[in-house]
C-alpha positions in Angstrom: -14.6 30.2 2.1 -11.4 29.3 3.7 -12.6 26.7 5.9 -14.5 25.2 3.0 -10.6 25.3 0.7 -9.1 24.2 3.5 -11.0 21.1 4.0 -11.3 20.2 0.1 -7.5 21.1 0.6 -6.8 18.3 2.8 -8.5 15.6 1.2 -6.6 16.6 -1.9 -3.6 16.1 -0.1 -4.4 13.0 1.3 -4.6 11.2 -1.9 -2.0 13.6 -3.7 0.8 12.3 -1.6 -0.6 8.4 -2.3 -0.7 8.9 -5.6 3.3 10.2 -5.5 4.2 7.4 -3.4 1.7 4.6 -5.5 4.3 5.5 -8.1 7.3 4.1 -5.8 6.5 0.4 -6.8 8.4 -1.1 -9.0 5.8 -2.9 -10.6 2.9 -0.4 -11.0 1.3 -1.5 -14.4 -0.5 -3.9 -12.4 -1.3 -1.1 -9.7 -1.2 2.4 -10.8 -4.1 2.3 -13.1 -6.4 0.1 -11.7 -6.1 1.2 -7.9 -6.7 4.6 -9.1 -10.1 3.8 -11.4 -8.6 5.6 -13.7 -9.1 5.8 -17.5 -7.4 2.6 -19.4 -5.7 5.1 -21.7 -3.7 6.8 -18.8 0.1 5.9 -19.1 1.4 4.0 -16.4 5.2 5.5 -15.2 6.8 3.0 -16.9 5.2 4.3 -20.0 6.1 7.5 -20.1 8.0 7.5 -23.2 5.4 6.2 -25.0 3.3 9.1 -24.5 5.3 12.3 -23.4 7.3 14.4 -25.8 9.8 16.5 -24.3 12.2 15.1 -21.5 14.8 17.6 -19.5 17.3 16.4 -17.0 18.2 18.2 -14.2 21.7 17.5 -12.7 22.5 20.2 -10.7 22.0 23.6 -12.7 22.7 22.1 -15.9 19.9 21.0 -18.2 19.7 18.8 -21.2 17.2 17.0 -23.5 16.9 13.5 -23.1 15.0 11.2 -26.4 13.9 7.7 -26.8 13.4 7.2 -23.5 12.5 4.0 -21.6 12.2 3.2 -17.8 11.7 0.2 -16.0 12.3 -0.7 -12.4 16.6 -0.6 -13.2 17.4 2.3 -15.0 16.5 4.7 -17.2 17.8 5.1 -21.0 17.4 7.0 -23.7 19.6 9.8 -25.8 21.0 12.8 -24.4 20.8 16.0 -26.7 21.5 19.5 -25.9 18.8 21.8 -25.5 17.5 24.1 -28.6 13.9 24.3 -27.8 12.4 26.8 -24.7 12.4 25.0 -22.0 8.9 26.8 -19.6 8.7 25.1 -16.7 10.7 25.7 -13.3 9.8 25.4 -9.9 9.1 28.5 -9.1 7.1 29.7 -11.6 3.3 30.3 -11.1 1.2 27.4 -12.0 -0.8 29.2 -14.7 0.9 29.2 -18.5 0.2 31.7 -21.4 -0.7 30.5 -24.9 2.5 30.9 -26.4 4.0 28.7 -23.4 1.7 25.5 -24.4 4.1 23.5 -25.1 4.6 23.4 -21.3 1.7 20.7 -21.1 3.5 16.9 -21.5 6.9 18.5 -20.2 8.8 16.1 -18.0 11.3 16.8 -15.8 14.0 14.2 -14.5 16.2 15.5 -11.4 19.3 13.8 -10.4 20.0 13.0 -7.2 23.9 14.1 -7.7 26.0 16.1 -10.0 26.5 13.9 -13.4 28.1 14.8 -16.5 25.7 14.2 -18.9 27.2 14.2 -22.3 25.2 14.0 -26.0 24.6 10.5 -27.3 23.5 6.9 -25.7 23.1 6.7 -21.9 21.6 4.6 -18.7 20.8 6.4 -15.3 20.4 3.8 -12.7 17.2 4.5 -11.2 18.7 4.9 -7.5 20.3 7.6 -9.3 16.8 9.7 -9.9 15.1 11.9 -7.2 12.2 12.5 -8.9 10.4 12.7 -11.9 8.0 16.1 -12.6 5.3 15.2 -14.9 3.1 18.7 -16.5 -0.6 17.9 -17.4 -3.1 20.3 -18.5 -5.4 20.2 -15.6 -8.6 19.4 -17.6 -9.9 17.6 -14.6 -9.3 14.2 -16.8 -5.8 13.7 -16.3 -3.6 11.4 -13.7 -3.9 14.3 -11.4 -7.3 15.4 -11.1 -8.5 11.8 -11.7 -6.9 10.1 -9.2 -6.7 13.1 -6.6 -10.1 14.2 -7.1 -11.1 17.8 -8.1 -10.5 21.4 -6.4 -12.2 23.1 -9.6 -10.9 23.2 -13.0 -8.5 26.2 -13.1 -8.2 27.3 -16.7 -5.3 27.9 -18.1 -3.2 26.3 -15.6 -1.5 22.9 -15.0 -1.0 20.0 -12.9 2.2 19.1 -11.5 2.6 15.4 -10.8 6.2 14.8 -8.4 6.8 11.1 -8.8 9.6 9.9 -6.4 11.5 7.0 -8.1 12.8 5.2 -5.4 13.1 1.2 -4.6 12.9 1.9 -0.9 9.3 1.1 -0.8 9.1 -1.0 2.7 7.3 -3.6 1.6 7.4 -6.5 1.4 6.8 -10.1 -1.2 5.0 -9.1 -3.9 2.1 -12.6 -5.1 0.7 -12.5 -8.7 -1.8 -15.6 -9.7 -2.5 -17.2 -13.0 -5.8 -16.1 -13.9 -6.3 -18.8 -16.7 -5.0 -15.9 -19.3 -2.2 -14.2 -17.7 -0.1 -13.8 -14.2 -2.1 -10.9 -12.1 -1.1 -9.2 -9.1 -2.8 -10.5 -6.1 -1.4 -9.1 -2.9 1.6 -8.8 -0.5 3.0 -10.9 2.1 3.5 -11.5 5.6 3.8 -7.5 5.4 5.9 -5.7 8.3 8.1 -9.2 9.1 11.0 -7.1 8.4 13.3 -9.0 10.8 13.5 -12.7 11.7 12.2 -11.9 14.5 9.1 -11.0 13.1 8.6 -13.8 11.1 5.0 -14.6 11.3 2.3 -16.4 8.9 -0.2 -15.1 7.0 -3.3 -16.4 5.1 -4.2 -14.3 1.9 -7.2 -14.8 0.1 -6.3 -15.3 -3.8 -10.3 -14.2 -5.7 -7.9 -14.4 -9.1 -6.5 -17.8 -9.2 -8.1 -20.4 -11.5 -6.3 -23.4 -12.5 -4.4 -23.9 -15.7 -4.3 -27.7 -17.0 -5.0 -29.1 -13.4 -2.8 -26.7 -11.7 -2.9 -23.7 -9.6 -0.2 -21.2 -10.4 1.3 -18.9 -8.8 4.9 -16.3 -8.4 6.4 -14.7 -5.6 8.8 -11.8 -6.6 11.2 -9.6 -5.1 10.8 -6.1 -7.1 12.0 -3.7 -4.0 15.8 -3.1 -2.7 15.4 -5.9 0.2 15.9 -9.5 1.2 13.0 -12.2 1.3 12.9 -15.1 2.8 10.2 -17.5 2.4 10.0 -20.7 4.5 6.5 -21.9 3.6 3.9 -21.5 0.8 0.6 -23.9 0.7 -3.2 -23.6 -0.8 -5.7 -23.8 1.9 -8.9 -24.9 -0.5 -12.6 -24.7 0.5 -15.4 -26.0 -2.3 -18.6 -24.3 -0.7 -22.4 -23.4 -1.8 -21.9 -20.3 -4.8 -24.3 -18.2 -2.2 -22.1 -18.3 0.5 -18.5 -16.3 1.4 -15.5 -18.2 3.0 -12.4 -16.0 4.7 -9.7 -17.0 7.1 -8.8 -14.9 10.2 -5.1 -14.3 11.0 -4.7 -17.6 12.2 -5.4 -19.7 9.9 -9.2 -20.7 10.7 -12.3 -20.7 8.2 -15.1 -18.4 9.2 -18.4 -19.1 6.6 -20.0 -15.5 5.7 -23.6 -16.0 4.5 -25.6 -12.9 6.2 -23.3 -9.8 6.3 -25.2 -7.3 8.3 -24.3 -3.3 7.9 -24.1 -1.4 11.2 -26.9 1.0 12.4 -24.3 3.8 12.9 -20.6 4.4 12.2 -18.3 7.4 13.4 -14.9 8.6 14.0 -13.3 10.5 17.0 -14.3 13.6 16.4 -17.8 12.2 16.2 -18.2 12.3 12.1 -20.5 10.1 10.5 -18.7 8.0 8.3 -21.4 5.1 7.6 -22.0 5.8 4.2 -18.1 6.1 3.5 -18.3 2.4 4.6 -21.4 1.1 3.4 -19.8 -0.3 0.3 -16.6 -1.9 -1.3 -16.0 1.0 -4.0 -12.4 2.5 -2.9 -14.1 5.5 -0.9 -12.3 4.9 2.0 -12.0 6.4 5.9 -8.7 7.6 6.1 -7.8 7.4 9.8 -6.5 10.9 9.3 -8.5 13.1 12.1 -6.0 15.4 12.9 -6.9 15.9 16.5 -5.6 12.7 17.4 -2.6 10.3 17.4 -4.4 7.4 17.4 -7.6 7.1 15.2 -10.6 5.0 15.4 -13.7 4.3 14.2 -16.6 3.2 16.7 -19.6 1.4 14.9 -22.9 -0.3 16.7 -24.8 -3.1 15.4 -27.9 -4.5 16.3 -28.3 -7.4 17.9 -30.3 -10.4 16.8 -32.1 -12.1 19.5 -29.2 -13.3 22.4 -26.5 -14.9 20.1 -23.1 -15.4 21.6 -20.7 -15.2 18.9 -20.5 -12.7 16.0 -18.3 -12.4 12.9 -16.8 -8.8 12.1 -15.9 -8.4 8.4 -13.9 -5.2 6.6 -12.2 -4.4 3.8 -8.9 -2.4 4.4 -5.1 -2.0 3.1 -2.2 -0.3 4.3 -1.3 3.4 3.5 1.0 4.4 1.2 1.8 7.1 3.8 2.7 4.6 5.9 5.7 3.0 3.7 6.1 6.5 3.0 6.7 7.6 6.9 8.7 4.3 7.6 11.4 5.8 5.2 11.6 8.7 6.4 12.2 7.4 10.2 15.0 4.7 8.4 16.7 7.8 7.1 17.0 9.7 10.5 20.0 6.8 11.4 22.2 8.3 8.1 25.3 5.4 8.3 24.4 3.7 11.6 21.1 2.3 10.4 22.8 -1.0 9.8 24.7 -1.1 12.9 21.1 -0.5 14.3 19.3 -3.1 12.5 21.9 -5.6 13.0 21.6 -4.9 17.2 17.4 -5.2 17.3 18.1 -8.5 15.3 19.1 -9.9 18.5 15.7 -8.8 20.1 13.3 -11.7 21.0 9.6 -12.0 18.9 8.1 -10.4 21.9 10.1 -7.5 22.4 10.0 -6.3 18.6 6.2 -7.7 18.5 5.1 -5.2 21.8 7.5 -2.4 19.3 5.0 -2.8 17.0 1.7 -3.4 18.6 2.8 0.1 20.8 3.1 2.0 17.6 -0.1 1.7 16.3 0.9 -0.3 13.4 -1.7 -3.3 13.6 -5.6 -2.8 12.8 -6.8 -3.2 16.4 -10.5 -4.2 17.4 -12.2 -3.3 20.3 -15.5 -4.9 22.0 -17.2 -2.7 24.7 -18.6 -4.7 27.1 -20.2 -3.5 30.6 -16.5 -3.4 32.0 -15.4 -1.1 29.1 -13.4 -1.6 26.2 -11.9 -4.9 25.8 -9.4 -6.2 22.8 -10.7 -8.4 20.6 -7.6 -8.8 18.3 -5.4 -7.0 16.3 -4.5 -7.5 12.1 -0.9 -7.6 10.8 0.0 -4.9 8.3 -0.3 -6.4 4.8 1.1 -3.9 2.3 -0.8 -0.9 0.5 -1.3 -2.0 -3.2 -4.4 -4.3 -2.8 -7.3 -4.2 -0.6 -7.7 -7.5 1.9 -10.7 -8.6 3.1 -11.0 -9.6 7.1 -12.6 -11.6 9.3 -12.1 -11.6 13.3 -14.5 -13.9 15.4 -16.1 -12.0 18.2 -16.9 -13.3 21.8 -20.3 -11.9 22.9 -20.6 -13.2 26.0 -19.3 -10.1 27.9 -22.0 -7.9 26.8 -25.4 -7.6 27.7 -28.2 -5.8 25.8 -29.2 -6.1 22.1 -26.6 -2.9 20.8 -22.8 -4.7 19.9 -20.4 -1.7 19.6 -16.9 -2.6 18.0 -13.7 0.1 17.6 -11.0 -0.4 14.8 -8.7 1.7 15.9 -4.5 2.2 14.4 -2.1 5.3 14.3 -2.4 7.7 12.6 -3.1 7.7 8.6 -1.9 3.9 8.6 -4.6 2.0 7.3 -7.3 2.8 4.7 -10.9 1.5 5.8 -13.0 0.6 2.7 -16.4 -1.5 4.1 -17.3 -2.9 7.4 -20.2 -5.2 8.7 -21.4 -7.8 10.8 -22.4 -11.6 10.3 -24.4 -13.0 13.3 -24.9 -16.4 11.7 -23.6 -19.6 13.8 -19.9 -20.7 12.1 -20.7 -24.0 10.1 -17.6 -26.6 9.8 -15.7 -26.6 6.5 -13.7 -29.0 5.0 -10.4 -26.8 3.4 -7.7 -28.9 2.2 -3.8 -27.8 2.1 -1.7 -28.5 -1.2 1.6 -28.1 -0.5 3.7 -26.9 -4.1 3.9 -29.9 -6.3 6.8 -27.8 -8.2 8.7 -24.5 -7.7 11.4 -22.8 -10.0 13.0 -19.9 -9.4 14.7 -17.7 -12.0 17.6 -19.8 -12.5 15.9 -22.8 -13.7 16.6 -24.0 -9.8 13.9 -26.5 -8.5 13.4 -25.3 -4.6 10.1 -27.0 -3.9 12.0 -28.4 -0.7 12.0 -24.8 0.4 8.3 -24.3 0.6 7.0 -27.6 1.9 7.5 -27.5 5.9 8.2 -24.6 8.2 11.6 -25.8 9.0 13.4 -22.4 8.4 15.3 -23.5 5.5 14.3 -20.4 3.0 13.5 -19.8 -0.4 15.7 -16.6 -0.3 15.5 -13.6 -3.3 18.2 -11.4 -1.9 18.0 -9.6 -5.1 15.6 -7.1 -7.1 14.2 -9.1 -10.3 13.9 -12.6 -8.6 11.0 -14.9 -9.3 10.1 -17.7 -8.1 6.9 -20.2 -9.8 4.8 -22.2 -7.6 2.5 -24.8 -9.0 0.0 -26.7 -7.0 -2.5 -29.5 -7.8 -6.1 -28.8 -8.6 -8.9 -29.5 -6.5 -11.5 -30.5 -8.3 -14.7 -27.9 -7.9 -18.2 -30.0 -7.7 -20.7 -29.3 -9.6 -23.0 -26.5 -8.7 -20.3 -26.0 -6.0 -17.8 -22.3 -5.9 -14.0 -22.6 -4.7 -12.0 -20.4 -2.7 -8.3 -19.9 -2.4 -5.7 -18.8 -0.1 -1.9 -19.0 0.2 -0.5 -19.9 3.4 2.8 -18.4 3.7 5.2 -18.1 6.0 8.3 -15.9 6.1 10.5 -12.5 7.0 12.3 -10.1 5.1 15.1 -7.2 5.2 15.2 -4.1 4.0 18.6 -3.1 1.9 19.7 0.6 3.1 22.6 2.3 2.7 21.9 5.9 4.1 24.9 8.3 4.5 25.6 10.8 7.1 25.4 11.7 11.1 22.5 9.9 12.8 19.4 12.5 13.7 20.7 11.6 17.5 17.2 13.8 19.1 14.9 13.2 16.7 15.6 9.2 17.1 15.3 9.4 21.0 11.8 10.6 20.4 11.2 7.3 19.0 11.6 5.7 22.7 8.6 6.9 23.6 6.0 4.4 23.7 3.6 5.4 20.8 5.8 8.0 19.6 5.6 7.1 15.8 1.8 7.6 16.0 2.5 11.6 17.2 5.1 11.7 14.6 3.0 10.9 11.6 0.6 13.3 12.8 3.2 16.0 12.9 4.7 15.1 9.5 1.5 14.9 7.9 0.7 18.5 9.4 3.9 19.8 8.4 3.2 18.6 4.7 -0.4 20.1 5.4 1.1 23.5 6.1 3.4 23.4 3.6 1.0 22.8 0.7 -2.0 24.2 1.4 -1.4 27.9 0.7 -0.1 27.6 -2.6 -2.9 25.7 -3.6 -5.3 28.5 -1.8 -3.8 31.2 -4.2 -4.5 29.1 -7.6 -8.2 28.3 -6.0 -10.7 30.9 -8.1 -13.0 31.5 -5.3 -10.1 33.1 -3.2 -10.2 36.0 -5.7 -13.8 37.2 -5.2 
């Protein structure tokens, strides 16, 4: 029975600490609920007050009520009050409650990051300010909790802690929302993990929501997260094509038509797992890249070959981890004060040497052919964020192998990516005729037209430099033919910085680590087995089969 807990434990885990970090982003009523599948009437964060009843603030060892709350991605305001009412919940208590302690389901508990005095009446706590928010839910298997985290077994009479870590240091990167004929959705992130000039790169996202609005496309790019964007180009690329057939663009740019996906005859990880039917499907049941036996993780997959063709087209559906954003934070904080000192020296670095940084650390989607001379890189995809799915394409030269079995590898460090659906289209690539609108207007917040910015790659930026900036994008339609379908993608090109300002001593032998080649694979392995540790055995002790 403890090998069985111990796996259910870990897959908990897995998606317990993505749904603590999914609550990082600054903008999660477009996210939370609807990555999660969750039930519509599940409160986003930024709803809390709607919902909740009782609020405590910790700061320090002091503890006070705090009414009419509200919360958005600045601060947090509401009334201060002393306490008069039994407070039940502390953090070392045992996670099971007695009737007359109730009134601990809905408690939510606010802890400063510093000593404030925190007197009766009106204030605002700058979010920056917060460490994290403790949310109590009945564990009925139905709430945010067991929903999105999936189920160990309804304990009764217990309850669910939900730590949400309010902090803009998400490293992300531009967030793209699209008029959907109704309303502005979110779409996607990008040119994720450009977080230097020197990384500037372009990327090509597919935009499934867009639909024009009085003959134009529409679209925002917003800065929501403590950092600096810089945008130097953003452009449709526009492809009218039969309703039965699928168009995507690879990394660089080039259309690939989709009309036969084929699934693979077999699909396992490392340690040999059969993980086809995890990838059969688009549904959000994802392979995790999370074997803990290895640094690196892969998937291997074989498909079968039809008759001798040459060429093949590998499609996926994948996203970043949240884990990921989460461990890039935690190796930004190891510098304390001299994290700007470093950043402002690997500025100076050229595209190759902070490109081979990041292609040595597993942070790329890599994929692998095998061929009769062994295993041969194909390509590799840029990060691109982990609050929307992207779907792939990457042409595949079959030229090199001989026999009717193709076998591919995706392979990245560890816990990076999320894997949702993979398959194969054998079909010969048809031309396409996709036509690039460059912005026929753009506005930022200030009521500043900056279409100039977007039109050429000339490096003369569209630059947010500040939480809360928007800029709108409008484009020309392109008329759809009858009979025809249409689909979009933004072509943009840009960088972005990350705004830190970490105190303290620099972690001087933990960051020589970091020279190793690969290193940051090993280290999210070790921090995810640390957190693995650290976790499972209290929940062990609340699981009902342990006391048989």
């Amino acid at each position: 029975m403890k090998n069985l807990f111990s796996n259910q434990a870990k897959r908990f885990l897995v998606y317990f600490l993505s749904a603590l970090l999914l609550f990082q982003t600054t903008s999660c009523r477009y996210f939370s609920v609807g990555y999660a599948n969750a039930p519509t009437d599940i409160p986003t964060i930024f709803e809390i007050g709607k919902v909740y009843k009782k609020f405590i603030v910790h700061s320090d060892n002091n503890e006070v009520f705090i009414t009419d709350i509200e919360l958005d991605s600045i601060a947090l305001s509401g009334t201060i009050q002393n306490i008069d009412k039994p407070v039940y919940y502390d953090e070392f208590r045992s996670s099971r409650y007695k009737k007359f302690e109730k009134d601990i389901v809905h408690e939510v508990h606010i802890y400063l990051r510093n000593y404030t005095i925190l007197l009766p009446g009106q204030t605002q706590i700058p979010v920056e300010d917060i460490k994290e928010i403790r949310i109590i839910e009945q564990n009925t298997g139905k709430t945010v909790a067991s929903y999105v985290l999936g189920t160990l077994g309804i304990l009764a009479g217990t309850y669910v802690l939900l730590i949400i870590i309010i902090l803009l240091t998400k490293s992300s990167c531009p967030y793209v929302y699209v008029n959907d004929g109704e309303s502005f959705v979110f779409e996607g992130e990008t040119f994720g993990g450009a977080i230097l000039q020197n990384l500037e790169r372009d990327d090509y996202m597919p935009l499934p929501s867009i639909r024009a609005v009085d003959g134009t496309y529409r679209l925002r790019i917003t800065n929501e997260l403590k950092e600096k964007q810089y945008t130097d180009v953003a452009s449709l690329m526009v492809i009218n094509h039969q309703k039965s057939e699928k168009v995507l663009l690879d990394k660089y740019g080039q259309p690939y038509l989709i009309t036969a996906e084929q699934p693979p005859e077999n699909v396992y990880s490392l340690s040999g797992t059969d993980v086809k039917n995890t990838l059969s499907s688009r549904d959000r049941d994802v392979f995790l890249f999370n074997e803990t036996d290895f640094d690196e993780n892969a998937v291997v997959m074989k498909f079968e070959r039809p008759g001798n063709v040459q060429t093949g087209k590998l499609v996926f559906t994948a996203k970043n981890s949240l884990w990921l954003d989460y461990l890039y934070g935690c190796f930004n904080e190891k510098f304390g004060s001299r994290y700007n000192p470093w950043v402002d020296k690997h500025k100076k670095d050229s595209h190759e040497e902070r490109l081979q940084k990041v292609v040595e650390n597993g942070f790329p989607l890599s994929v692998y052919l095998k061929t009769d001379a062994g295993w041969k890189l194909v390509d590799y995809l840029h990060t691109v964020g982990p609050l929307a799915d992207r779907e792939f394409v990457v042409p595949v030269d079959l030229s090199a192998v001989t026999g009717k079995e193709i076998e591919l590898k995706l392979s990245t460090g560890f816990m990076y990516w999320e894997l949702d659906h993979v398959a194969m289209d054998f079909t010969e690539n048809e031309a396409l005729n996709m036509t690039e609108i460059k912005p026929l207007m753009a506005v930022n917040n200030d009521g500043e037209i900056v279409t100039d910015l977007l039109a050429e790659n000339d490096r003369i930026y569209l630059e947010q430099t500040s939480v809360g900036e928007v800029a709108e994008v409008r484009f020309l339609e392109v008329p759809i033919p009858e009979g025809m379908s249409q689909t979009v993608f933004l072509h943009s090109r840009g960088y972005y910085e990350l705004i830190r300002d970490y105190e303290g001593f620099p972690q001087i032998t933990e960051l020589n680590k970091f020279k190793k080649a690969g290193y940051f694979m090993q280290f999210s392995r070790e921090e995810y087995l640390k957190f693995l540790q650290k976790e499972e055995p209290s929940l062990a002790s609340d699981n009902p089969a342990n006391n048989n």
